[in-house]
N, C-alpha and C positions, 0 to 999 in steps of 0.2 A: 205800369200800375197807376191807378185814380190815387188821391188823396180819400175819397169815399170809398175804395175797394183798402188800401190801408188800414184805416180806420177800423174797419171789419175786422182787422187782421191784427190791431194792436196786443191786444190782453193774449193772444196763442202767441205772438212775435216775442213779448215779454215774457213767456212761461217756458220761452223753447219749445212749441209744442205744433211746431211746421214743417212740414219736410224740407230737402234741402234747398228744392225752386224756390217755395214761398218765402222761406227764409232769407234767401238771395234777393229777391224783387225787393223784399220788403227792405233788407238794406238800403241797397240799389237806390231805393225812391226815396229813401230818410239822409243817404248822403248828396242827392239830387241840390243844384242849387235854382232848380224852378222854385217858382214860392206854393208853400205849402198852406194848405185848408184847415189847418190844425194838427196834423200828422205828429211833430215833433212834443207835441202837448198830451195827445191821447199816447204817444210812446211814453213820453214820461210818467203820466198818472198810472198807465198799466203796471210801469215798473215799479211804481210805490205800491201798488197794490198787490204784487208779487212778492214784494220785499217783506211786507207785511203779513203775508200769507204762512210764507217759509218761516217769519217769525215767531210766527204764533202758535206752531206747534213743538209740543214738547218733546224731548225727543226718550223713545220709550222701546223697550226692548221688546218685541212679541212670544207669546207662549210657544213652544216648540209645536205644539198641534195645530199651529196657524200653520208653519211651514210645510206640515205632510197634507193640510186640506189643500194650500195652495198647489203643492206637487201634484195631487188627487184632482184636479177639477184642472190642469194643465193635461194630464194624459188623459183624462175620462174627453176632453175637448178635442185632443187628437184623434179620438174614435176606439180609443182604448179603454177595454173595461177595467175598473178597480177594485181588486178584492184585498181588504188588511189582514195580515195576520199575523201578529206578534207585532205588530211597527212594521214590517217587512212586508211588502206588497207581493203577492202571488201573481205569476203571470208577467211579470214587466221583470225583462234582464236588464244584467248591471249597465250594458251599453245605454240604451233608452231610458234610465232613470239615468243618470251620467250627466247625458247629454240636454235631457229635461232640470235638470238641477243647474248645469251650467246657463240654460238660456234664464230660467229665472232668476240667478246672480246677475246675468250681465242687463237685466232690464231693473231688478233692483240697485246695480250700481250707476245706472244713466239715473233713474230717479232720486239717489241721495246728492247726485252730481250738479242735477238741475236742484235741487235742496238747498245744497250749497253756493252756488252761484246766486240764487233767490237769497239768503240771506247775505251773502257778503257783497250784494251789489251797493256801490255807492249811492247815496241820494245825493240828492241837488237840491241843497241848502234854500235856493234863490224861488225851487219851485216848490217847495215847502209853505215859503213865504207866503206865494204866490195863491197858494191852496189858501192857507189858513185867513188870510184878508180876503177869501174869497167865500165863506161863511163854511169852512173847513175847519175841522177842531183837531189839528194832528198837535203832537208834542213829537219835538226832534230833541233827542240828546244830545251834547257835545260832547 
């Protein structure tokens, strides 16, 4: 991997949002001791902007009718029609709603996962600095 093909790749490296090759090169070339083009700078700035990201959102419970549109436009996506009736989906056995509930858990728990990793990543104080004497207006707490 380039230092310009990296770079590309900084801000999805930072978010976790690579599969698992890209995510490996990108290591790979960030523990590389070739010299780098800026690599280990555009990693850092990504990850304050990730950290920042995860920060800034509040964290908020959703209406239960968020969960049944989301279930509803998960099976209507699989080619399945959706008819409500009483809360109770017509047409869709308990296996297939199940199975459709479990995969939206385990995609909403990679993204509170990535959430959490985003807010509880350390900064680096030094690049902090670094930004702010650089006509960057961040405030870091101690």
């Amino acid at each position: 991997m380039t230092c310009d093909e990296f770079k590309e790749r900084a801000a999805a490296f930072a978010l976790v949002a690579l599969d698992d090759g890209e995510r490996d090169a990108c290591a790979r070339h960030l523990a590389s001791a070739l010299p780098h083009l800026g690599c280990r700078e555009a990693a850092a700035e990504a990850e304050l902007v990730a950290a920042h990201l995860g920060a800034a959102l509040a964290p908020e419970r959703p209406a239960p009718h968020v969960w049944r549109e989301i279930a509803d436009r998960l099976y209507a996506a699989r080619g399945g029609a959706v008819e409500a009736h009483e809360g109770i989906h017509a047409g869709i056995d308990e296996g297939t709603r199940r199975r459709s509930l479990y995969h939206l858990c385990g995609w909403l728990v990679a993204a509170a996962l990535v959430g959490l990793y985003l807010y509880n990543t350390p900064l680096d104080h030094r690049l902090l600095q670094m930004l702010s004497t650089h006509g960057g207006h961040l405030v870091a707490g101690h």
